[in-house]
C-alpha positions as CSV (number, residue, x, y, z in Angstrom):
1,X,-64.9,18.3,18.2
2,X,-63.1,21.0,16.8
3,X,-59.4,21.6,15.5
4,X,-58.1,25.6,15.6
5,X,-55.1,25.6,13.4
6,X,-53.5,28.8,11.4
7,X,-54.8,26.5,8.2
8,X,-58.6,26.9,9.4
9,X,-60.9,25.5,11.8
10,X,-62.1,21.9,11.1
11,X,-64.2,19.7,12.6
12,X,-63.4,16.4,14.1
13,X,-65.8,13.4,14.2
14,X,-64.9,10.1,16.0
15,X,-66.0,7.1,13.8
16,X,-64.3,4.1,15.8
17,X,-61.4,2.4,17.6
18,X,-58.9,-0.7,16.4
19,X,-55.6,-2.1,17.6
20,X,-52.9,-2.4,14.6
21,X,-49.8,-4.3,16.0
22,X,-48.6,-2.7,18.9
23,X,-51.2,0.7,17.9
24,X,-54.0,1.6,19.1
25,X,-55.5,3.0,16.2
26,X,-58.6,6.3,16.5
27,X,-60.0,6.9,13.1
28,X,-62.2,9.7,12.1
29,X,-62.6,12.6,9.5
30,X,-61.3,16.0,9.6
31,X,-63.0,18.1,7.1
32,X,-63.0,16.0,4.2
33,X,-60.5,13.8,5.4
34,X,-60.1,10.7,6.6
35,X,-57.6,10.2,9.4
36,X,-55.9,7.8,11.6
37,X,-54.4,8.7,14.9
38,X,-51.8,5.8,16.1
39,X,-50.9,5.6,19.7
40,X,-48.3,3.7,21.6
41,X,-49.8,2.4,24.9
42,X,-47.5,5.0,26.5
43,X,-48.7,8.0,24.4
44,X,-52.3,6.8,25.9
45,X,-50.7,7.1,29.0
46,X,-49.4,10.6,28.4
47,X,-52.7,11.6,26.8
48,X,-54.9,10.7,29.8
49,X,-52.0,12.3,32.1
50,X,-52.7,15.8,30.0
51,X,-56.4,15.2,30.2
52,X,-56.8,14.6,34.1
53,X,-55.9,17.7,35.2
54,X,-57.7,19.7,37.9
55,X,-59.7,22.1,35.4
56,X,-61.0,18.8,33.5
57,X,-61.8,17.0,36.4
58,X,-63.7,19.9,37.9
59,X,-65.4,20.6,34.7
60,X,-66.7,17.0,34.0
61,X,-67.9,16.5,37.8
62,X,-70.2,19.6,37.2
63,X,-71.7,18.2,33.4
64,X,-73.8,15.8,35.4
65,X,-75.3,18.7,37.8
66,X,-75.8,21.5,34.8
67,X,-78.0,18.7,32.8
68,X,-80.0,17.9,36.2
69,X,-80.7,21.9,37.1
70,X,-80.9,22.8,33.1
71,X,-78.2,25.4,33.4
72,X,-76.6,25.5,30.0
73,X,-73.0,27.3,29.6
74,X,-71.5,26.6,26.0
């Protein structure tokens, strides 16, 4: 994954998932750092309300058929 900011671009890598109290905690590393991303169950919520929309939908329902038919748009 990839971060655009006015500071640079940085990638993003996923290490793993906790839960912290009420949190649910995503750490990972940006660059050089190491970062924690805590989440309120309703910020999930939110999150997966942004990420559902129609353009997203549509584009993960056609990942499956572009790996079958070896049509590869980056």
């Amino acid at each position: 994954m990839k971060v655009t900011s006015p500071a640079g671009d940085f990638e993003i890598t996923v290490k793993e998932s906790s839960i912290e109290g009420d949190f649910i905690v995503v750490s990972g590393q940006m660059g050089v750092w190491d970062s924690h991303i805590y989440m309120k169950p309703s910020d999930l919520l939110n999150f997966a309300g942004v990420l559902l929309n129609f353009q997203v939908v549509l584009f993960l329902v056609k990942q499956p058929f572009k790996c079958i038919f070896g049509r590869k748009d980056n």
